[in-house]
C-alpha atoms as one frame of an Amber mdcrd trajectory, in Angstrom:
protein
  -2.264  -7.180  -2.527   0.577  -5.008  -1.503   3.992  -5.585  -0.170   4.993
  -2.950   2.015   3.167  -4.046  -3.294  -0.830  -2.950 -12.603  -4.359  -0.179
 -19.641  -7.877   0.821 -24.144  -8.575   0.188 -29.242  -6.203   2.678 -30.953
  -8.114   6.008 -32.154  -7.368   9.327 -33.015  -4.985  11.767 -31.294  -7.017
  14.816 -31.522  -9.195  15.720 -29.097 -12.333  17.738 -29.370 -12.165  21.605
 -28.031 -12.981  20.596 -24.664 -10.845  18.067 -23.987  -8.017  20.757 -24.879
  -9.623  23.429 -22.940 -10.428  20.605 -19.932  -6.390  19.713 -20.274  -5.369
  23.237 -19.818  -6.974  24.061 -16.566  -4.845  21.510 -15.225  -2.050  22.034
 -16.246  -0.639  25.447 -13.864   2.419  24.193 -10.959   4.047  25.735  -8.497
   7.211  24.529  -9.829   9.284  27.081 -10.190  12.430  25.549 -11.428  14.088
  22.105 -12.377  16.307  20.758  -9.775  19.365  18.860  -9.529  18.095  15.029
  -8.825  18.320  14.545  -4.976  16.793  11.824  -3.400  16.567  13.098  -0.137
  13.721  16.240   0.401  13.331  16.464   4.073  12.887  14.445   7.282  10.221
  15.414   9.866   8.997  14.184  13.371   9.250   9.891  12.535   8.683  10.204
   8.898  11.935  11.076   5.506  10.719  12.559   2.767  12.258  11.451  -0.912
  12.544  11.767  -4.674  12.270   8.895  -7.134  13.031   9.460 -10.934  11.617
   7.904 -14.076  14.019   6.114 -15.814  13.413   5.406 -19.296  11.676   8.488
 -19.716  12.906  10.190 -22.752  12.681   6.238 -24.706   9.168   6.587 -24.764
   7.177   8.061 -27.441   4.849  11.267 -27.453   1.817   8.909 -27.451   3.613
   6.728 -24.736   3.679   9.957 -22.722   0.386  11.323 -22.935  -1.336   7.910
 -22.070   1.372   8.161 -18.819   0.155  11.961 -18.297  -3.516  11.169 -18.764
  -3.028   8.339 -16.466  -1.419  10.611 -13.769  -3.975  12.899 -13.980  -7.161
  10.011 -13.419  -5.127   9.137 -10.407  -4.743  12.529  -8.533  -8.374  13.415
  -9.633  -9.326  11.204  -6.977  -7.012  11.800  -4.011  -9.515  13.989  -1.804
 -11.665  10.507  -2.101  -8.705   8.635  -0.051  -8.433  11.657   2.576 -12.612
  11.351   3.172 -12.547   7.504   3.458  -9.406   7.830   6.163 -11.447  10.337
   8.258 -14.703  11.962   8.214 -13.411  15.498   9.139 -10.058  15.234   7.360
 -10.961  17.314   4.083 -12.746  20.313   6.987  -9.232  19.874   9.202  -7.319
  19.879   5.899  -8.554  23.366   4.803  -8.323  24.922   8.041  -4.690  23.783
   8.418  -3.742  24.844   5.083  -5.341  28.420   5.102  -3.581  29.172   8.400
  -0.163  27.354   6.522  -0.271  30.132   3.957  -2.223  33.011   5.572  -0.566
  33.338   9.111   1.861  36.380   9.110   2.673  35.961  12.660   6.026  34.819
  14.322   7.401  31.428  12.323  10.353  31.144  14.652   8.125  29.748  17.986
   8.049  26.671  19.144   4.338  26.787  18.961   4.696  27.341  15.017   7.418
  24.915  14.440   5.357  22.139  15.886   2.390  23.074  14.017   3.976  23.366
  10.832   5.822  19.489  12.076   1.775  18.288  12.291   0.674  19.490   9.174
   3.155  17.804   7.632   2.585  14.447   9.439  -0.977  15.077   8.481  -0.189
  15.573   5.041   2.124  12.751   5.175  -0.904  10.253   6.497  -3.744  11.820
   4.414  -5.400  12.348   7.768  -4.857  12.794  11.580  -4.137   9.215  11.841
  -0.855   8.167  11.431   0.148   6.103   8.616   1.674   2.746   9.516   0.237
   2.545  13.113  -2.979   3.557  13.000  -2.595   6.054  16.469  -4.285   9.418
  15.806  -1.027  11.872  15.508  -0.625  14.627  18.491  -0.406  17.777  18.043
   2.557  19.186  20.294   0.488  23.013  20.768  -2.385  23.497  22.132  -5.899
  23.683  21.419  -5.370  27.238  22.278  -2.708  28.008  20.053  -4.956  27.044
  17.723  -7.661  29.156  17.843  -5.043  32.149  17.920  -3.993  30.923  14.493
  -7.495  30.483  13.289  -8.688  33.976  14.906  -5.731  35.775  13.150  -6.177
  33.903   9.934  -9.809  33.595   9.571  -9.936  30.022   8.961 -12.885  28.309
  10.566 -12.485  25.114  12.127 -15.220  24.069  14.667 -16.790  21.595  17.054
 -15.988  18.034  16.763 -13.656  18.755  13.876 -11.632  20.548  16.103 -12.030
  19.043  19.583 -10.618  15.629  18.130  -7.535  17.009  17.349  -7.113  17.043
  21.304  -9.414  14.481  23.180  -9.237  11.114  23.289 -12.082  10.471  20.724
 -11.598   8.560  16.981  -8.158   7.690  18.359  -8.005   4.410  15.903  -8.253
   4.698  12.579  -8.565   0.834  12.170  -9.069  -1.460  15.584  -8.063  -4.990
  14.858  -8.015  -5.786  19.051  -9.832  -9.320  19.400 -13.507  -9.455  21.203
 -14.521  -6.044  20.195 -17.015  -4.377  17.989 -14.274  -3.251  15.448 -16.457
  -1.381  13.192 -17.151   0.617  15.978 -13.917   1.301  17.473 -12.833   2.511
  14.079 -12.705   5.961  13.079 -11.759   5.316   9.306 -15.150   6.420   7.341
 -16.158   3.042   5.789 -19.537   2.922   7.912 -21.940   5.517   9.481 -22.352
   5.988  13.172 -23.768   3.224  15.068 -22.952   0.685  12.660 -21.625  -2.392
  14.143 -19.782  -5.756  13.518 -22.721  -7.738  13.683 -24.397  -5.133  10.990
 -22.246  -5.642   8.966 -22.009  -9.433   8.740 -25.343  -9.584   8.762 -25.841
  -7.603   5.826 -23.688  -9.109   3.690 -24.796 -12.741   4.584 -28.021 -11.534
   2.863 -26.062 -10.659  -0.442 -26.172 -13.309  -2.898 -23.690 -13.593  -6.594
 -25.442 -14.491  -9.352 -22.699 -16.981 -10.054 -21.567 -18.749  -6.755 -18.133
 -19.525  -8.322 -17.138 -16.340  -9.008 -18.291 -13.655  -5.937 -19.335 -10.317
  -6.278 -16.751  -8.292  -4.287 -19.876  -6.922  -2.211 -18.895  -3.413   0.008
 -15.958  -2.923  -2.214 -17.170   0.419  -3.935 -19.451   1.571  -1.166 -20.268
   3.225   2.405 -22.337   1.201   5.183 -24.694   3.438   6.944 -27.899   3.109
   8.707 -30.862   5.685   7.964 -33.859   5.517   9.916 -32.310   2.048  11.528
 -32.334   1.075   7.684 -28.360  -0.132   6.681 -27.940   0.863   2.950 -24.985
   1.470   0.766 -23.875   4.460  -0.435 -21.917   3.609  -3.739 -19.068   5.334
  -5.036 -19.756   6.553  -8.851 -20.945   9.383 -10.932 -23.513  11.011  -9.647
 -23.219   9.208  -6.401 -21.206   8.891  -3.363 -18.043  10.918  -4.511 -19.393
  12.037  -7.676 -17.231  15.160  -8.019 -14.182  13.404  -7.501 -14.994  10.407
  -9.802 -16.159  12.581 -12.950 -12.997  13.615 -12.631 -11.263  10.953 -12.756
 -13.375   9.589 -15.785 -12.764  12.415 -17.998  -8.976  11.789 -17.516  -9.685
   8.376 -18.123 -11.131   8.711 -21.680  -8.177  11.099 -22.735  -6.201   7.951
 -21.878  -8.311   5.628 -23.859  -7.964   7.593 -26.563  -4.183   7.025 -26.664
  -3.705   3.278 -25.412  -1.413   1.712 -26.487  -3.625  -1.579 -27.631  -7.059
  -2.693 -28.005  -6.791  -4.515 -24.759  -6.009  -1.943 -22.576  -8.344   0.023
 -24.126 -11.156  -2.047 -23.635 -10.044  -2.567 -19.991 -10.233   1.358 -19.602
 -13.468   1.410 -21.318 -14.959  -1.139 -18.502 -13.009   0.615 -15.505 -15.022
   3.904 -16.759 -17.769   2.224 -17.081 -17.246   0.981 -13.248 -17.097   4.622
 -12.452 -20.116   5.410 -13.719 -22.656   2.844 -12.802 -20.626   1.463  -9.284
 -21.803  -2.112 -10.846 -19.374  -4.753  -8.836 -20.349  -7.410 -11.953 -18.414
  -4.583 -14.349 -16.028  -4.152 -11.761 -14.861  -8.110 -12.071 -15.240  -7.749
 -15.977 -12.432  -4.712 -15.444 -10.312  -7.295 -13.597 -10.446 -10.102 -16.291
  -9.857  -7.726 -18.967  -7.058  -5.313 -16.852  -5.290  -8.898 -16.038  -5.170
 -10.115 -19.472  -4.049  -7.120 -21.090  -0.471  -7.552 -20.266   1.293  -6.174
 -23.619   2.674  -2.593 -23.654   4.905  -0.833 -21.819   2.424   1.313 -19.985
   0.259   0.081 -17.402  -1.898   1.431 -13.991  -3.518   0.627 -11.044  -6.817
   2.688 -10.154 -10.243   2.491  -8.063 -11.315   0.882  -4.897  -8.688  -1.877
  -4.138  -7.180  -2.773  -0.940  -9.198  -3.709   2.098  -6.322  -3.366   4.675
  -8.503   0.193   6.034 -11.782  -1.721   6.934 -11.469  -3.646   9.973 -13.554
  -6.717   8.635 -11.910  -6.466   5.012 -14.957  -5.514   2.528 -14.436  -1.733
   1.768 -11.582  -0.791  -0.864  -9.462   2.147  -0.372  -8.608   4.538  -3.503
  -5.685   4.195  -4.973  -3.530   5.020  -8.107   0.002   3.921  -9.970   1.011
   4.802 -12.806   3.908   2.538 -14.048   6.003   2.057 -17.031   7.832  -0.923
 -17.685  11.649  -1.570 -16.982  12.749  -3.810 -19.631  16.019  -5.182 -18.731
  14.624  -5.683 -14.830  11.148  -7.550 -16.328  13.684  -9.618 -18.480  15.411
 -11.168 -16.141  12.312 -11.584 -13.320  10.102 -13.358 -16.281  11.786 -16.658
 -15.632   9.457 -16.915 -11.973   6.139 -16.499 -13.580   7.081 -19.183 -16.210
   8.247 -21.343 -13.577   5.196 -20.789 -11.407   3.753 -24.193 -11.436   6.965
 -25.935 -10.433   6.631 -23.639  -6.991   3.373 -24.559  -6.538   3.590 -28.546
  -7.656   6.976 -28.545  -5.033   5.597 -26.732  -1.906   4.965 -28.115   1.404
   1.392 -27.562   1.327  -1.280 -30.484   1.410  -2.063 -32.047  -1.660  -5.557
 -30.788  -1.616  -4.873 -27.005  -1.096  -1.874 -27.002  -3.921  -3.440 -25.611
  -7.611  -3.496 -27.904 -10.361  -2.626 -25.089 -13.107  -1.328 -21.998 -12.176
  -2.527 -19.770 -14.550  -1.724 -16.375 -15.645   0.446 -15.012 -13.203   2.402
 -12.183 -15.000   5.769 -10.121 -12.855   7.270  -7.261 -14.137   9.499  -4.852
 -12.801   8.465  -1.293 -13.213   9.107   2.214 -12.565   6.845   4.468 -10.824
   5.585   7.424 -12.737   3.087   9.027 -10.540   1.252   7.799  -7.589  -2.119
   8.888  -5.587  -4.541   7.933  -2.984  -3.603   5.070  -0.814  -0.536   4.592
  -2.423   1.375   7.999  -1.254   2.809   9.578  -0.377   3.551   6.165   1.359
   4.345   3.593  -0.944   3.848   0.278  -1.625   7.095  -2.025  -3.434   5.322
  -4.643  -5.233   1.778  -5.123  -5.941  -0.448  -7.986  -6.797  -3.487  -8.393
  -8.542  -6.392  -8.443  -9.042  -7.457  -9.590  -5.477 -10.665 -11.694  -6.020
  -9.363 -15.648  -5.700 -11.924 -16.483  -8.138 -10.068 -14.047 -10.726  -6.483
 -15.734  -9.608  -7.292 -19.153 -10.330  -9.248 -18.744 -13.235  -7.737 -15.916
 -15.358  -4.327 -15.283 -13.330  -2.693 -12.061 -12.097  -0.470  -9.474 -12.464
   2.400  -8.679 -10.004   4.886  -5.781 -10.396   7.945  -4.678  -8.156   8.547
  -0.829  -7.914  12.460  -0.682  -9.229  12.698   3.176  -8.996  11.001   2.848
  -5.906  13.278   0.343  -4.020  16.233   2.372  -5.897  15.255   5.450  -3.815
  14.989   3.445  -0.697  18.665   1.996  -1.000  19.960   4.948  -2.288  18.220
   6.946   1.359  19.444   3.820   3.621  22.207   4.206   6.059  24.346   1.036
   6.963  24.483   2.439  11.136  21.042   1.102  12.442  21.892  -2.487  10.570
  25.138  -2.681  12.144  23.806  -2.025  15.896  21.313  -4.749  15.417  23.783
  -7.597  13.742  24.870 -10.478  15.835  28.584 -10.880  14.175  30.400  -9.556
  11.480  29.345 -12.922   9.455  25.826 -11.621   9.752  26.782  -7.885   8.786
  29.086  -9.432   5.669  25.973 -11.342   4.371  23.241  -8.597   4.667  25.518
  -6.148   2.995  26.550  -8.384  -0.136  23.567 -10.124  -0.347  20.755  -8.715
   1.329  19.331  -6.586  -1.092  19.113  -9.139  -3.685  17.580 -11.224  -1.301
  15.146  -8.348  -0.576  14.204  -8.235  -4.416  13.677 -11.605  -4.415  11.505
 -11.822  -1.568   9.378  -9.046  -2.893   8.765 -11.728  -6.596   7.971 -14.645
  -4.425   5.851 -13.186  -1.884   3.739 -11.155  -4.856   3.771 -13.796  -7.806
   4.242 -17.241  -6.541   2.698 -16.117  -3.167  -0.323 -14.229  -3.937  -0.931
 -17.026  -6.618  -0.418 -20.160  -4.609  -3.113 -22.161  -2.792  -7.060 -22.882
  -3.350  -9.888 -22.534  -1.188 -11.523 -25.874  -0.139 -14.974 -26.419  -2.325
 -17.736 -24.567  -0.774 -15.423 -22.064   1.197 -16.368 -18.546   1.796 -13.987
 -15.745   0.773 -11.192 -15.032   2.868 -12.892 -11.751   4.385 -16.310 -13.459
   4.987 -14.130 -16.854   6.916 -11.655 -14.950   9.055 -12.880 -11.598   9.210
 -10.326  -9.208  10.940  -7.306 -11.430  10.343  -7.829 -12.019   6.773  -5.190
  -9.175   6.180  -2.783 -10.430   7.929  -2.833 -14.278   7.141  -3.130 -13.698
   3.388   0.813 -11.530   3.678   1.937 -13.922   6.116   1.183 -16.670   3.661
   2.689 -15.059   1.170   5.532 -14.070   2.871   5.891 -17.729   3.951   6.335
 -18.891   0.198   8.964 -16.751  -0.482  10.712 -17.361   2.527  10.367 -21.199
   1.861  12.155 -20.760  -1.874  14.359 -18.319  -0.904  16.658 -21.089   0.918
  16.218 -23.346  -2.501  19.017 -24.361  -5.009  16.345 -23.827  -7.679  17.012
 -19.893  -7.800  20.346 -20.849  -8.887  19.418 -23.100 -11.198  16.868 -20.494
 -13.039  20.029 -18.356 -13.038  18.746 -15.695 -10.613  21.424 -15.917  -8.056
  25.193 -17.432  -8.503  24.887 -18.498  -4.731  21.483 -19.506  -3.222  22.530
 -20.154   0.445  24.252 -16.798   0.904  21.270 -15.077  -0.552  19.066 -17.742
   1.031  20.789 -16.897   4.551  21.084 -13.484   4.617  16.956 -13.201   3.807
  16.432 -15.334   6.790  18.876 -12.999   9.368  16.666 -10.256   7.817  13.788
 -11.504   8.218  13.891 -12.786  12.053  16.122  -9.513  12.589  13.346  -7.388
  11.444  10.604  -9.552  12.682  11.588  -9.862  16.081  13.235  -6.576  17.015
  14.024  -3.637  14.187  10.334  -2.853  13.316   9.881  -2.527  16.881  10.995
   0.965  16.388   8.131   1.891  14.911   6.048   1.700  17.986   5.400   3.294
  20.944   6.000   1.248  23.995   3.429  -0.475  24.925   1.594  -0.587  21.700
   0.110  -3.471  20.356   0.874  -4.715  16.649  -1.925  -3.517  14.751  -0.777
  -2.924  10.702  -1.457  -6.039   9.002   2.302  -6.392   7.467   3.870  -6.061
  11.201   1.455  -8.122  12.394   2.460 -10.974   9.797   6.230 -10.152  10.310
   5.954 -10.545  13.800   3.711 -13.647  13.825   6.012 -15.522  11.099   9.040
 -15.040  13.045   7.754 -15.773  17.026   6.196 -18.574  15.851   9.363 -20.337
  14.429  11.820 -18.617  16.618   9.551 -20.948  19.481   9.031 -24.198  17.497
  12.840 -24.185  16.947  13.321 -23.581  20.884  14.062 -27.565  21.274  16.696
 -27.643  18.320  18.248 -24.127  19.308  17.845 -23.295  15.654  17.135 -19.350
  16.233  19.257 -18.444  19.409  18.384 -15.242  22.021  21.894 -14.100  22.789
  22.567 -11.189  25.280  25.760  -9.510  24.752  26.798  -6.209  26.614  23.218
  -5.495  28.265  22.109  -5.990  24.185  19.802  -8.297  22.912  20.298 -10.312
  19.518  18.840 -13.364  17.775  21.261 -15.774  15.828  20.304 -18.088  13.192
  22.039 -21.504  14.089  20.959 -23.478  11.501  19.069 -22.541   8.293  17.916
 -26.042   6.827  15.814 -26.688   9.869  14.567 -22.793   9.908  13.860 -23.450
   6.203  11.484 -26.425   7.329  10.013 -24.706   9.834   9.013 -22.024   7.434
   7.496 -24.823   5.416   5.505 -26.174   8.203   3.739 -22.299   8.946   3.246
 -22.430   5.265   1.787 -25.902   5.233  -0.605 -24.531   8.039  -1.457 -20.911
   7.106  -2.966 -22.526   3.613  -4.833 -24.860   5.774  -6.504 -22.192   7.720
  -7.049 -20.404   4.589  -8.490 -23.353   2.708 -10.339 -24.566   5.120 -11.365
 -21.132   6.385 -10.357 -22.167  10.140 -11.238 -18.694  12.222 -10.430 -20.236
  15.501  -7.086 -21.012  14.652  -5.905 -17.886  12.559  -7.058 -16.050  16.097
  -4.993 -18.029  17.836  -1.920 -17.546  15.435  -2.145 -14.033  15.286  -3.761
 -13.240  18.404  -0.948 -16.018  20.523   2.013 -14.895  18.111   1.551 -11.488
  16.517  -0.105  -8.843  18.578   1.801  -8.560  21.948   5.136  -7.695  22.238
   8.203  -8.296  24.614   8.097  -4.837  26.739  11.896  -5.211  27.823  13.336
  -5.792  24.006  10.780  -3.062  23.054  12.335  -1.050  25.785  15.804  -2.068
  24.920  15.493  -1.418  21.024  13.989   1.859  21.285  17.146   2.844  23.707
  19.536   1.770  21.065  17.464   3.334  18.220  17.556   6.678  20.093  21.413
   7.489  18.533  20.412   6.943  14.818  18.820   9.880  13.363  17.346   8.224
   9.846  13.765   8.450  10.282  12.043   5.073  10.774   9.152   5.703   7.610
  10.018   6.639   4.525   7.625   8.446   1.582   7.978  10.047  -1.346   6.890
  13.385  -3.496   5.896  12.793  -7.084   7.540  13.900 -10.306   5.888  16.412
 -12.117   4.641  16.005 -15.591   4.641  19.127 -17.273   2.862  19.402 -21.037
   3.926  21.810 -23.374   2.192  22.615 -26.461   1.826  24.021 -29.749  -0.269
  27.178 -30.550  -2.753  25.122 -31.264  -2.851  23.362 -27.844  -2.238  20.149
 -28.884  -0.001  18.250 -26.427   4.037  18.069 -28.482   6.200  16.752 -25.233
   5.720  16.342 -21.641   8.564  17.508 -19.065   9.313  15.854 -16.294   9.999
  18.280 -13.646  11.156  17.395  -9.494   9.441  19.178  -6.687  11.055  21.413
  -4.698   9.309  21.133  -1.664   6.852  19.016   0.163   4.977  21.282   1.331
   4.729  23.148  -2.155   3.598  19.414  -3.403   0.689  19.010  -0.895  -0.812
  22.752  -1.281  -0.610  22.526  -5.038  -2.345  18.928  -5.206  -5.334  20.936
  -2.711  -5.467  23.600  -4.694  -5.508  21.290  -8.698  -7.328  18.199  -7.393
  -9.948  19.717  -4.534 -13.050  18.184  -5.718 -14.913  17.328  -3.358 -16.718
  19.210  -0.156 -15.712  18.789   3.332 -18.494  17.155   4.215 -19.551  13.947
   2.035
């Protein structure tokens, strides 16, 4: 699970003759020179490009390195895979776009040009013509004439539908989560075939049986829904299947970095993940996850495949993904003490007796730096990460959960104080958020990924969480989470673990945070009018309306309107703090007890419509900052050099100069697959 949120027997470091030769045609980059670190690379239409570094670089060893480069390498093998999956004409409206990018030798000083140049970079940005966070296709702001002077004097070729949806009305959802309507068909992300429908899909998977009933097969993970002949079949993602290209790839990057694990347990994990590759077997794919989730020594560690279901509309069908991660000692150090303490959390929540776990096993939190990221991670980028996902997995074996330090680093480090201060109710509010909101941040991020993600059991004879409440499964399972860490973030018990020297200062500036955000500042991320689609908003949004009315009678969170401006004040935190426990106390009921009605009516009664007038009234007072609202990053470079006789002596790390340089080189190094899949 994300929050918007990680491996192989020690052989040899030779390789044969073609894994050298196979390493070198990689290994050309349009980076021209080595820049001064700068965190900031450009800002565009909604959307700030950054930098993040990789600190702790240099301290690791050669062998440390190449398992890191290796790793890399797997990951961006497979990012066409990601753009496919988004959109079934993205990879034919991806080379058109780029040919006329670096062919056109027309006039580069129109407006025409400048606000195609602003598209392909929010297409870049979104892998796809969908935009990233809300879902909306993205306009272009030229015309569909325009374009076909571009493609005429280029002699790109983009045609038909490929073309006409750029400007119609059609495919304009990637993912439609609106209630009482065939989502699967309202959907333009390319997880099922034409006329493939809700009830299809359910249909076909209530068929599906695991060969162990305790421990389900993550069924439509690795695969494609599409009907032939009126015939639904799967078309599975592996070697020599559905994505082949991409995938061998990947694998052959894969074994370089099996070859230099770091232990025998990572190694076999990255001999089962190829495995997965090859075959698309969802039985090897849970072997992977008990293996990757026990393999927790090293410094090095990954994330890779088919993972989150936050793309498909009913929650089967995983989206590619890579991150590459090395550990941050000191960070990991100090954050080790909530993973230790992880049955006290769950033994002292508010949940019902029934739905709390008996031993909470496993449940590992580091805090890591990003070394290179693909796929469905970026250029957009997760924070912290939890898994493996399958519950069975979690309560059995345990899970890993990692916070992105370099990550969050580049966030602060991009922030500006001006939008925070507009949206404060006093100067007490401001003081808190600024010396102890970002702690509180952190701290949220641990909870909500490894006491969160880990807390709770399904009632016996349950269904999974995708099969029970379909659409909203996304959204309940962050809420939930969110709801634990909210719940201990307002508890003397931080300070006694020594993670905070004052728990109700953190404690209250997460809550003014969290109903601030909730309730008005990610408002700017809409249009007006919109619905709450993403899964995350949806949660936020939910979480804080729902409390914000249950503590109407008490006046604990008060609507004050001050100067034509609306703000909401937190009156008093102890009864906030217990009406966080109550949603918490509820959302595990739903999920244990797999209650669709009532998850509809949370989310559909609490976190899909908005207030039109605040909407209104926060975009005005947006409109003077000029910080964009999304943030997203370009990846380091890892540069090998070698000896003369090619074997691999030190790897560079080397910053982009450009975005745009960034996404034409990754087209040109890791365009594997067709247009058409």
């Amino acid at each position: 699970m994300k929050s918007k949120i990680v491996l192989a027997i020690m052989v040899t470091l030779f390789f044969s003759c073609k894994d050298v030769k196979e390493e070198k045609k990689t290994d050309s980059t349009q980076v021209k020179k080595e820049i001064v670190p700068n965190t900031n690379v450009e800002q565009f239409a909604d959307i700030k490009v950054l930098r993040y570094q990789i600190p702790g670089w240099d301290n690791l060893t050669i062998k440390e390195q190449k398992l890191v480069y290796f790793l890399t390498q797997a990951g961006l093998s497979g990012r066409d895979i990601m753009w496919d999956q988004n959109y079934r004409h993205n990879l034919k409206i991806r080379k058109a776009l780029e040919s006329i990018y670096k062919n056109y030798k027309g006039n580069k000083t129109t407006k025409n040009w400048k606000a195609f140049e602003t598209y392909l970079k929010r297409f870049w940005f979104s892998n796809g013509i969908h935009h990233h966070y809300s879902n909306d296709k993205i306009k272009p702001g030229f015309s569909s004439e325009y374009l076909n002077e571009l493609l005429t004097e280029t002699g790109a070729v983009l045609q038909g539908e490929a073309f006409e949806v750029l400007f119609n009305d059609k495919d304009s959802k990637k993912v439609n989560q609106a209630k009482g309507v065939d989502n699967v068909g309202l959907s333009a992300v390319n997880f099922y075939g034409p006329n493939v429908t809700n009830k299809d899909v359910e249909t076909f998977y209530k068929k599906m049986k695991s060969p162990n009933k305790d421990k389900p097969l993550s069924f439509g993970l690795n695969s494609q829904l599409v009907k032939e002949n009126g015939v639904l079949k799967e078309r599975v993602y592996k070697s020599g299947g559905l994505y082949g290209k991409a995938i061998d790839e990947i694998v052959k990057w894969l074994k370089l970095a099996k070859n230099v694990a770091e232990n025998e347990a990572q190694a076999d994990a990255l001999g089962l993940l190829i495995s997965y590759y090859n075959t698309g077997d969802l039985q090897t794919w849970d072997d992977y996850n008990v293996a990757w989730t026990r393999a927790t020594k090293g410094n090095i560690d990954y994330i890779n495949s088919f993972i989150e279901v936050y793309n498909d509309p009913l929650g089967y069908r995983g989206s590619y993904e890579s991150i590459i991660q090395i550990k941050d000692f000191d960070m990991s150090q100090k954050m080790e003490v909530l993973s230790k303490n992880a049955q006290w959390f769950e033994d002292n929540s508010p949940l019902m007796a029934a739905h709390k776990k008996k031993n909470v096993v496993g449940v590992t939190y580091k805090v890591v730096n990003v070394a290179g990221e693909a796929g469905d991670a970026s250029p957009s980028t997760p924070i912290g990460v939890n898994l493996p996902n399958a519950n069975w997995i979690r309560a059995a074996v345990g899970s890993k959960s990692v916070s992105l330090g370099n990550i969050i680093q580049a966030y602060s480090k991009a922030g500006s104080s001006g939008r925070l201060k507009e949206f404060v109710n006093d100067a007490e509010e401001l003081k808190l958020e600024e010396e102890y909101g970002q702690l509180g941040d952190k701290l949220h991020t641990a909870l909500h990924e490894v006491i969160g993600h880990a807390s709770g059991q399904l009632n016996p004879g349950v269904g999974e969480t995708k099969e029970t409440l379909k659409n909203y499964a996304s959204t309940l399972e962050e809420g939930r989470a969110d709801l634990v860490g909210l719940y201990y973030l307002y508890n003397p018990k931080l300070q006694e673990l020594g993670l905070v020297t004052d728990w109700k200062s953190v404690g209250k500036a997460a809550y003014d945070g969290y109903i601030r955000n909730g309730l008005m500042m990610q408002l700017i991320r809409l249009n007006l009018g919109d619905d709450v689609e993403e899964a995350h908003m949806r949660n936020r949004q939910w979480v804080s309306a729902w409390v914000y009315e249950k503590g109407k009678v008490d006046n604990v969170i008060e609507k004050i309107t001050r100067d034509g401006k609306t703000y909401f004040n937190i009156n008093d935190y102890d009864k906030l703090h217990n009406l966080f426990g109550q949603l918490l106390r509820e959302t595990q009921r739903i999920k244990s007890e797999g209650d669709f009605k009532a998850v509809e009516a949370l989310v559909e009664g609490y976190g899909v419509k908005v207030d039109q007038n605040i909407h209104a009234e926060v975009l005005e007072r947006n409109k003077q900052f000029t910080s964009a609202p999304y943030s997203g990053f370009v990846n380091p470079v890892l540069v090998p050099e070698r000896n003369t006789k090619g074997v691999i002596t030190a790897i560079k790390v080397v910053q982009p100069e450009t975005f745009s340089g960034q996404m034409l080189n990754y087209s040109k190094r890791y365009g594997f697959l067709p247009v058409e899949n």
